[in-house]
N, C-alpha and C positions, 0 to 999 in steps of 0.2 A: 757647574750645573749641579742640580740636586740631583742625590744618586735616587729619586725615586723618577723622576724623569730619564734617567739613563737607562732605570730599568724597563720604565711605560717604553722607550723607544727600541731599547734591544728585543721584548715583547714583539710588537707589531713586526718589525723587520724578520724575525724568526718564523712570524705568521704567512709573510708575503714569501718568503724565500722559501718555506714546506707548498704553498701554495702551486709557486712556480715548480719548482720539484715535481708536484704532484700531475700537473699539468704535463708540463714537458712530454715523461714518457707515456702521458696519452696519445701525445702528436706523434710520436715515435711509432706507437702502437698501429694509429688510422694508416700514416705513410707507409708502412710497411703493407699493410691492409691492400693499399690502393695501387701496390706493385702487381695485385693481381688481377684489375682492373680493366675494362678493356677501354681503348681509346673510342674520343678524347677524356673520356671523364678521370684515365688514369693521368694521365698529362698536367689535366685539370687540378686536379685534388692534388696530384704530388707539388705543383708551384703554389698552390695555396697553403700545405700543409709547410712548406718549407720558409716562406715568408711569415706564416704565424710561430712559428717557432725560433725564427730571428730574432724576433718583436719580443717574443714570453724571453725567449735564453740573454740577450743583451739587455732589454729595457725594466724590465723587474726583476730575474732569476737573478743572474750577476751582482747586481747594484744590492738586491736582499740579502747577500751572504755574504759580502762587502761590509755593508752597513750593520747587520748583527753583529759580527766578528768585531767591529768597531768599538761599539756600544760595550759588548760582553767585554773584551778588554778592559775597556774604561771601566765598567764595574767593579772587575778584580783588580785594575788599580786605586781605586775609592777604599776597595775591603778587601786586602788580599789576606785575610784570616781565611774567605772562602777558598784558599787554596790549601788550608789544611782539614779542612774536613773531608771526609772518606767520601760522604755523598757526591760530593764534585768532582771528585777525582775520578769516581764512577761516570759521573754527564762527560765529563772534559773526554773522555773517550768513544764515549757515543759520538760525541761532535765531531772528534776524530773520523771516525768512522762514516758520519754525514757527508764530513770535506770529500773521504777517498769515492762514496757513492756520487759526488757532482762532479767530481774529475771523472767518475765511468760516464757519465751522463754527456758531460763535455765529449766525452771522447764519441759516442754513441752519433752525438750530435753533427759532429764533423763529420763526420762517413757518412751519414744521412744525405746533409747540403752536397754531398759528391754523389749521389749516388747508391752508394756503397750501403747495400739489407746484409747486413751480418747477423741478425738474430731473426727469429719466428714474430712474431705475433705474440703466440700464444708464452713465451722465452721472457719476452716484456711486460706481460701484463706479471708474470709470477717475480721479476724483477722490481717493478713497480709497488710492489710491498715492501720492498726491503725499509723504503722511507716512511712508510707508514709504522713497521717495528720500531725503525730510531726515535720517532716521534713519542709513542708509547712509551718508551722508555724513559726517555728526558722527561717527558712531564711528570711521571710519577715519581721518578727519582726528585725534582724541583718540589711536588709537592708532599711527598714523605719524610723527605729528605733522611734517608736512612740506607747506609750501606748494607746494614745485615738485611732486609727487608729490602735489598733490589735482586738477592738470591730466587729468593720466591718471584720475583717481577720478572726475573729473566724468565722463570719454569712457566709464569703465567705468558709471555710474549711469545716465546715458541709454541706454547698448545695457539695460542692465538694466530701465528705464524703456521702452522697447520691446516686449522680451520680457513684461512683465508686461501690457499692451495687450495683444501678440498672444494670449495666455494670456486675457486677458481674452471676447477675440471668441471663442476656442476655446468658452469657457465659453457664451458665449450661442450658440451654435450647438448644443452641446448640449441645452443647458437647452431650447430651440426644438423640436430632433427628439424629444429624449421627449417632449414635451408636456406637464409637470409640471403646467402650470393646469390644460388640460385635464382631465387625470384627475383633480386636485383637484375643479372640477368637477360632474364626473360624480357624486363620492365626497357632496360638498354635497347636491345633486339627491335622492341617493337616501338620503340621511337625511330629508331633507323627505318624500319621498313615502312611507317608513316608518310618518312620524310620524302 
């Protein structure tokens, strides 16, 4: 196959596999959410939020990091000069680093489908950037392509890894003065006593 279809497809699969990534620990984030819930809706929402995340974790996450991993091989077996430039050597670690974030993610996962809230909410959401910094990184590196100049990319990804924190508390400070449970709530309460 042409290595520029090896790369169209390693492309896409990297796309669907940050995608699933990104998704995941939203589902993470709601089912932990809806452990605070009051029945049936926490009931509710927890069997739904763990069937959609069967579906994302086995039927696209999986098969996307699979299939990239695949592809990107094939690559560097096509041109394995790409394993002497600095620049790569810099991604290859990143990627590194992507694997070790879907095996936490895995791991997150299974304790979920049991049951098992081992982190906040609020734990996950500042977790859930960690794949958005890997993301930043690889691209830049892929389209700079320059080691000395991913120095600077790291100093720019961390202020940027900052800002997405402070961003982050914004949010929960928000989320806190509406009172979004609350009036959820409230809204519960007065379907029961309707009923």
């Amino acid at each position: 196959m042409d290595f520029l279809y090896v790369k169209a497809l390693h492309i896409i699969f990297v796309v669907t596999w940050f995608a699933g990534l990104f998704y995941i620990v939203r589902l993470f984030i709601y089912q932990t959410e809806a452990e605070n819930k009051l029945e049936p809706a926490k009931s509710i929402l927890q069997t739904q939020y763990k069937l959609m995340s069967k579906r994302l974790w086995y039927i696209i996450t999986w098969p996307s990091a699979i299939l990239a991993s695949i592809f990107a091989f094939w690559m560097l077996y096509q041109n394995p000069i790409y394993l002497e430039m600095p620049w790569m050597l810099v991604k290859l670690s990143f990627v590194l680093a992507l694997y070790f974030y879907h095996g936490f993610c895995h791991n997150i996962y299974k304790k979920l489908q049991n049951d098992v809230v081992k982190y906040s909410a609020f734990k996950l959401r500042i977790f859930n950037e960690i794949s958005t910094i890997i993301l930043f990184a690889v691209v830049f590196l892929v389209t700079v392509k320059s080691a000395i100049n991913w120095i600077w990319g790291v100093v720019g990804i961390i202020l940027f890894g900052i800002l997405m924190m402070l961003g982050i508390k914004l949010y929960k400070k928000i989320r806190e003065k509406k009172s979004w449970e609350k009036a959820e709530k409230e809204v519960l309460e007065n379907d029961e006593k309707n009923q």
